[in-house]
Structures are given as structure tokens and as C-alpha cells.
N, C-alpha and C positions, 0 to 999 in steps of 0.2 A: 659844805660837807665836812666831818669832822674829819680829822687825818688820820685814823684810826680805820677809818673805811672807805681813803681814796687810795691806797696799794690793791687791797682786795677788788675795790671797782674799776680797777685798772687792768688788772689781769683777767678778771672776767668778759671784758670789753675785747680785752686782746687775742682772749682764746674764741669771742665769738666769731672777731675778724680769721684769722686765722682758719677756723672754719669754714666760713664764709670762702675762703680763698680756694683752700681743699678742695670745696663741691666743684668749685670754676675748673679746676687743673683738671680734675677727675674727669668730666665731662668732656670738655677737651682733649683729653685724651682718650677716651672713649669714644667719641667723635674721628678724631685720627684712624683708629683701629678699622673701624665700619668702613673709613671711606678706601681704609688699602686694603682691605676685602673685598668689597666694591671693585676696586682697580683690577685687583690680581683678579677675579672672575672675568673681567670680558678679554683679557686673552686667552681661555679655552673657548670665548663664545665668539669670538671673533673668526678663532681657528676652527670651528664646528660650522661656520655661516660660509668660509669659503671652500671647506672639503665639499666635495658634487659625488 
């Protein structure tokens, strides 16, 4: 590869990774969010199942 177009193919490599990485976090953390919504809901559904 001429040297001329291994910086440029270097950086494009890096901002795929780099993307690539982003989705993962994102997700992840997206993932987090849902599951501590999830949590906080079943204690009013907990406290609704023992009120009589």
C-alpha cells in the first residue's frame, strides 16, 4: 500500500472501530436504564400485591 494512503487508511479503520465501540456502550447503557426501571417498578408492585 503506497504511504500516501496508509495514514488516511488508518484513520478510517479507527473511526470504524471507534464506532463500532460507541454502539456497544450505547447499548449498554441503554440496557442499564431498562433494567433500573424494571427494578424501581416492582416496588410499587410489590407494595400494591401486599396492601388487602
Amino acid at each position: 500500500m503506497p504511504e500516501a494512503l496508509q495514514q488516511p487508511g488508518a484513520l478510517d479503520y479507527l473511526g470504524k472501530m471507534l464506532e463500532a465501540q460507541a454502539n456497544t456502550f450505547g447499548f449498554q447503557d441503554g440496557f442499564l436504564v431498562i433494567a433500573a426501571v424494571f427494578a424501581a417498578a416492582l416496588i410499587p408492585a410489590y407494595i400494591l400485591r401486599s396492601t388487602k
